[in-house]
Backbone as JSON, one array per atom type, in Angstrom:
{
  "sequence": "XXXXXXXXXXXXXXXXXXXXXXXXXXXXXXXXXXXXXXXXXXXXXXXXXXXXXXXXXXXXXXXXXXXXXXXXXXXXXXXXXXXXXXXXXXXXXXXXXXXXXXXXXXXXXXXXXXXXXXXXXXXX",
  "N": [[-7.01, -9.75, -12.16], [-7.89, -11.43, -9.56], [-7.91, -10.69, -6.34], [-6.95, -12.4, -3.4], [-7.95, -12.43, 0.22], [-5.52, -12.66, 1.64], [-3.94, -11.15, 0.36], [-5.35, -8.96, -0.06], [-4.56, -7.85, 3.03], [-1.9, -7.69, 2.66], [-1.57, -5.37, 1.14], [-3.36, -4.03, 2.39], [-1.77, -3.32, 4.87], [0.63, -2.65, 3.94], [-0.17, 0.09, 3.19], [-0.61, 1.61, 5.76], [1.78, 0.78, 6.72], [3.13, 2.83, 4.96], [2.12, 4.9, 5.41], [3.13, 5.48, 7.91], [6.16, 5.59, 7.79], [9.31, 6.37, 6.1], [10.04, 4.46, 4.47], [9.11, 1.24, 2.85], [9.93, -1.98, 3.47], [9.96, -5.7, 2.98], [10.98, -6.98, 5.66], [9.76, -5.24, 7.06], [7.17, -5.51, 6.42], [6.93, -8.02, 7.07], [7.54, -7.82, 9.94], [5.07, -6.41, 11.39], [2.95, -7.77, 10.28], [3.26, -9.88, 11.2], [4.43, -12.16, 10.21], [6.45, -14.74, 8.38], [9.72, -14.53, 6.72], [9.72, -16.18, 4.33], [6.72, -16.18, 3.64], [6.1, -13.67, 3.6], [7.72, -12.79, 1.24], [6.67, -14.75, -1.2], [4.16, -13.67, -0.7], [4.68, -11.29, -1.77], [5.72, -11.25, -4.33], [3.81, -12.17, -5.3], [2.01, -9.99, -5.37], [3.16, -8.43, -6.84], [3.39, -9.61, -9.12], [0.97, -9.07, -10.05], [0.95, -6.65, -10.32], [-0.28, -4.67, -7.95], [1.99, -4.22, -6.46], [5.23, -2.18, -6.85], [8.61, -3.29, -6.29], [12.0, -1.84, -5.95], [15.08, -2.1, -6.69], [16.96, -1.74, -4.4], [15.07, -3.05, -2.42], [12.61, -1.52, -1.83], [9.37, -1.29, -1.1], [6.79, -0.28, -3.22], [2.95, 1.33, -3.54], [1.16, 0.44, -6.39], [-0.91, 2.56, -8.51], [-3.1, 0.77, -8.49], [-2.83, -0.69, -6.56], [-2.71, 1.13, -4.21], [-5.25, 1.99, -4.41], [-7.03, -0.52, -3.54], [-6.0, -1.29, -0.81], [-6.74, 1.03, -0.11], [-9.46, 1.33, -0.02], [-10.09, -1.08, 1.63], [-8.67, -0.63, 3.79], [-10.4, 1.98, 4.71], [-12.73, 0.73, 4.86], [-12.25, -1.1, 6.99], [-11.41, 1.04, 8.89], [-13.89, 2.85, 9.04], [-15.72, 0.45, 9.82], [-14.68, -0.44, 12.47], [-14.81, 1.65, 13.89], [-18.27, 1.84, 13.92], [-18.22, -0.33, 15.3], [-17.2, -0.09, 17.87], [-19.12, 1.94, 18.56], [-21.56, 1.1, 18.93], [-20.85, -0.79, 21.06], [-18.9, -2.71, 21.07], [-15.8, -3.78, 22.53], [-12.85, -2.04, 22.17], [-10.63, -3.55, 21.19], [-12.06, -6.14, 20.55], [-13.48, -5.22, 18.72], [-11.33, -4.03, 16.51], [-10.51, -6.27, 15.84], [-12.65, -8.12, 14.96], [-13.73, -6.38, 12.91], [-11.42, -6.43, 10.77], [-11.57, -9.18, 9.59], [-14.23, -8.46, 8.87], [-14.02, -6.68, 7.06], [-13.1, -7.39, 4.37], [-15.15, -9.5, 3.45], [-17.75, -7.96, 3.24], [-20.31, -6.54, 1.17], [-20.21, -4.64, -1.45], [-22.35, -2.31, -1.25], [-23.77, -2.93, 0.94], [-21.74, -1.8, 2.33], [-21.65, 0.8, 1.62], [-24.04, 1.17, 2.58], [-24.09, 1.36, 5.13], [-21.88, 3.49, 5.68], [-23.28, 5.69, 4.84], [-25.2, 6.15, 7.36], [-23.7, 6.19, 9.37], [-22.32, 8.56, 8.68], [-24.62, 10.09, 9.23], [-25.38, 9.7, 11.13], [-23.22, 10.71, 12.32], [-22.79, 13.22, 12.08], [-25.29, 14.68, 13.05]],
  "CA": [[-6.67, -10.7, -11.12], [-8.69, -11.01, -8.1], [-7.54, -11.18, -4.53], [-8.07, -12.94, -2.16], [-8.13, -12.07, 1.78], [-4.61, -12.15, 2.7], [-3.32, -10.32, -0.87], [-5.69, -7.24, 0.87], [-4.19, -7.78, 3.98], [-0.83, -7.46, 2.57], [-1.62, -4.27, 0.85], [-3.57, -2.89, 3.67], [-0.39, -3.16, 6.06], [1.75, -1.5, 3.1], [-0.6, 1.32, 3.21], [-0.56, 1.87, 7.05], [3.28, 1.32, 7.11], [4.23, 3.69, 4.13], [1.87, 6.22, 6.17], [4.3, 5.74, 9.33], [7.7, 5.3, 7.88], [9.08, 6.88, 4.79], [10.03, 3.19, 3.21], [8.47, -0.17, 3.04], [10.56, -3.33, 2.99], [9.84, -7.09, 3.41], [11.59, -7.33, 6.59], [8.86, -4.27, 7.78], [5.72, -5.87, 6.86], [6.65, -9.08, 8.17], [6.89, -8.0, 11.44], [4.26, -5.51, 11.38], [1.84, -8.86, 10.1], [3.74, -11.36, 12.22], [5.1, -13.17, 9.01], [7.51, -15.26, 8.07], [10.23, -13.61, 5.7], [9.21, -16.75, 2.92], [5.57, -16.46, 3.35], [5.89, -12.23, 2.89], [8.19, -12.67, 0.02], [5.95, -14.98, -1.28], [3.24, -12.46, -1.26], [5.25, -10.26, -2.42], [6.07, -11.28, -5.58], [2.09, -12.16, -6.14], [1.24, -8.91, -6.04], [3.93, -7.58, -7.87], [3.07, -10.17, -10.8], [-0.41, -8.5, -10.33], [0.76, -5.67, -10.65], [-0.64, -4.19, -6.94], [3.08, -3.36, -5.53], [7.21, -2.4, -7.5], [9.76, -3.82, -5.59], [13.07, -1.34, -6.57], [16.7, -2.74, -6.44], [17.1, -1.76, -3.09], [14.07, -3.49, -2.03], [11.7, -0.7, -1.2], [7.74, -1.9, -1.67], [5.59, 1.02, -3.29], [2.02, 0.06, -4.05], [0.71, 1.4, -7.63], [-2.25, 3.2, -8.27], [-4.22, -0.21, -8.24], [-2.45, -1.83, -5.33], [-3.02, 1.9, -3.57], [-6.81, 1.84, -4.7], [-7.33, -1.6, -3.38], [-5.43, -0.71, -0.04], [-7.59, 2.55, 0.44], [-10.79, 0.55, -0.1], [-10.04, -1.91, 2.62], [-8.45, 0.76, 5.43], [-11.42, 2.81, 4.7], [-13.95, -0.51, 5.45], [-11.52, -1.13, 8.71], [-11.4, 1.72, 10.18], [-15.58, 2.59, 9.49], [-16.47, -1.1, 10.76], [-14.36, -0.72, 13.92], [-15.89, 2.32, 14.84], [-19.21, 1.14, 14.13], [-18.68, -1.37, 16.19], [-17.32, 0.63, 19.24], [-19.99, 2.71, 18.64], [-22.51, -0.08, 19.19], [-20.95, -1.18, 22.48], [-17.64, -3.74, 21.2], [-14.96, -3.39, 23.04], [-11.76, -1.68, 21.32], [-9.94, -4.93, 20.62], [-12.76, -7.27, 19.73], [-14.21, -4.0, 17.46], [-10.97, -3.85, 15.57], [-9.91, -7.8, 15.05], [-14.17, -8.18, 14.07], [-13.48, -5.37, 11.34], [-10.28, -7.23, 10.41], [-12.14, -9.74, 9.68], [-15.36, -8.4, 8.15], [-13.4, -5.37, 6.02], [-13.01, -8.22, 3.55], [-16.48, -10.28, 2.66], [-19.01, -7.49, 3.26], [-20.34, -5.95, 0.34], [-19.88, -2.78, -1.63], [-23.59, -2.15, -1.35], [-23.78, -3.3, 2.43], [-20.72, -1.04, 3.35], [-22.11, 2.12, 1.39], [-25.3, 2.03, 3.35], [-23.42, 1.29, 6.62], [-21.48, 4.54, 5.97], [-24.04, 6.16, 5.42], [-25.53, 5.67, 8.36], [-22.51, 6.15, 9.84], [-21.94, 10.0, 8.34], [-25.78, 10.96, 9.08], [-25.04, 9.58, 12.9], [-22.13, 11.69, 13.01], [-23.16, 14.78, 11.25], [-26.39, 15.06, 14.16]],
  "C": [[-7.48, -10.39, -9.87], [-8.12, -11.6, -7.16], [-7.9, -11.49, -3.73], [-7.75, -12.13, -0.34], [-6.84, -11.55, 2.06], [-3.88, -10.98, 1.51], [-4.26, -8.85, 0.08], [-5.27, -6.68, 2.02], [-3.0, -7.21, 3.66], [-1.06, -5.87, 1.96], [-2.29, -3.43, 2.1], [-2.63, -2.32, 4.23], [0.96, -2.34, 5.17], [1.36, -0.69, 3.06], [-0.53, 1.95, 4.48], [1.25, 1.97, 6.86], [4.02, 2.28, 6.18], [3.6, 5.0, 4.68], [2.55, 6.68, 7.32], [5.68, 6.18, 9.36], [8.11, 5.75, 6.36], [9.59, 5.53, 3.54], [9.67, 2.08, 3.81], [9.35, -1.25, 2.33], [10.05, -4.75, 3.44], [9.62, -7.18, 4.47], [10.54, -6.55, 7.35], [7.54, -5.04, 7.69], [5.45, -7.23, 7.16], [6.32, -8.98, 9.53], [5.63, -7.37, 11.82], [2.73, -6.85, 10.74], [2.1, -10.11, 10.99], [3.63, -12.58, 11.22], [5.83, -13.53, 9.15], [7.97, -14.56, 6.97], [9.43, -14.54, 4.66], [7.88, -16.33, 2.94], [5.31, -14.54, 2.91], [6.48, -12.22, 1.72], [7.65, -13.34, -1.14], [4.68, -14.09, -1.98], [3.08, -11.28, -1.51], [5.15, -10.29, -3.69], [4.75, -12.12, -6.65], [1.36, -11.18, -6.57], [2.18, -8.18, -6.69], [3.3, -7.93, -9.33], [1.45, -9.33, -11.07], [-0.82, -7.32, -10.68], [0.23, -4.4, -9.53], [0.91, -3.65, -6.66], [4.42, -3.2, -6.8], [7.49, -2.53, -6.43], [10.89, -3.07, -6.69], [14.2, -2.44, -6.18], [17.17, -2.68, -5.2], [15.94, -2.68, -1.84], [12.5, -3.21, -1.23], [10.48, -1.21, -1.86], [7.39, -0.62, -1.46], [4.57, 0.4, -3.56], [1.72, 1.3, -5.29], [-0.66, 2.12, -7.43], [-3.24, 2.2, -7.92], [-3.89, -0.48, -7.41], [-3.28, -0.47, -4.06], [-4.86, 2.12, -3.63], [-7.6, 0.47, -3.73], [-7.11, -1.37, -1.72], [-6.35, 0.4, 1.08], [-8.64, 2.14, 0.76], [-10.88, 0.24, 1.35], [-9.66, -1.23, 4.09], [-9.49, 1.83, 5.45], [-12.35, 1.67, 5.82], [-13.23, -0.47, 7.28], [-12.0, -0.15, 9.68], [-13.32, 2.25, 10.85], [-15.88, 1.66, 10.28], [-15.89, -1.05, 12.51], [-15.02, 0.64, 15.08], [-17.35, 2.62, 14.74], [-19.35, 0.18, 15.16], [-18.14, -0.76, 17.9], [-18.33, 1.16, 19.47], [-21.53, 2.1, 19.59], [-22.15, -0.84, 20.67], [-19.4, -1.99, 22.37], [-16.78, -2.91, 22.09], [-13.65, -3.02, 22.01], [-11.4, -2.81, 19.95], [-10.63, -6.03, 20.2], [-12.9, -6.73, 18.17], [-12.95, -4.27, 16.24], [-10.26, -5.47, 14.99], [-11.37, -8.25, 14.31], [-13.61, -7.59, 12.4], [-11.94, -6.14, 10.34], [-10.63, -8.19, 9.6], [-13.62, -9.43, 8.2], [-15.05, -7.18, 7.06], [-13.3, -6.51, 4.37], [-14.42, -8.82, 2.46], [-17.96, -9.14, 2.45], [-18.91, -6.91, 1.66], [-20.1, -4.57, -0.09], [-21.53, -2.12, -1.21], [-24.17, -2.04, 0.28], [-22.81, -1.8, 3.3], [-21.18, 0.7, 3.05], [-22.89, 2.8, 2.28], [-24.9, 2.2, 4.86], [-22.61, 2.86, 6.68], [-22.02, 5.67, 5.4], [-24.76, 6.73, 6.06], [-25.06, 6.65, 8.99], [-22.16, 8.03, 10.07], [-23.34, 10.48, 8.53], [-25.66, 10.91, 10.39], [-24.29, 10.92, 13.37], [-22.62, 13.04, 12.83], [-24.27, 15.53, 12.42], [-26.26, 15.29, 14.92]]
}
């Protein structure tokens, strides 16, 4: 199954909030995305069918190894791209809604050489 934009979004924000808080529910990564409960439950139960998140009986969201793979990918791209782009001159808040943004369409090939880059910059 392939995902689209906001399915990464939704896993991103389950990976950031299960790093903050020791459980992830609905009601958490709505507000934490500025959702509606239907439209998170919703895309909830897309990536469950996909197999990206369990939903227990109590209603705790874990993500699986793929949902967590997928997740890692994309908060990796984020957080590189935004400080690439501070780096370069953006300002904080443009830098990290840009990366928001471009963590998604760039390539694997594009983002490799960008970090890179990135780790030969730093390393000097």
């Amino acid at each position: 199954m392939q995902l689209q934009e906001s399915g990464e979004m939704y896993l991103e924000s389950i990976l950031v909030l299960s790093q903050k808080q020791p459980i992830v529910r609905s009601i958490d990564v709505g507000e934490y995305m500025g959702f509606s409960k239907p439209s998170v439950s919703r895309a909830i139960g897309i990536l469950k069918n996909g197999g990206y998140v369990e939903v227990d009986g109590r209603g705790y969201i874990t993500l699986t190894e793929d949902g967590k793979a997928v997740a890692a990918k994309i908060y990796e791209r984020h957080k590189l791209l935004t400080t690439f782009l501070v780096a370069i001159g953006v300002d904080e808040e443009t830098a990290t809604e840009d990366a928001c943004r471009m963590e998604h369409c760039i390539s694997d090939r594009s983002f490799a050489a960008m970090k890179r880059h990135v780790d030969s910059v730093t390393k000097s």
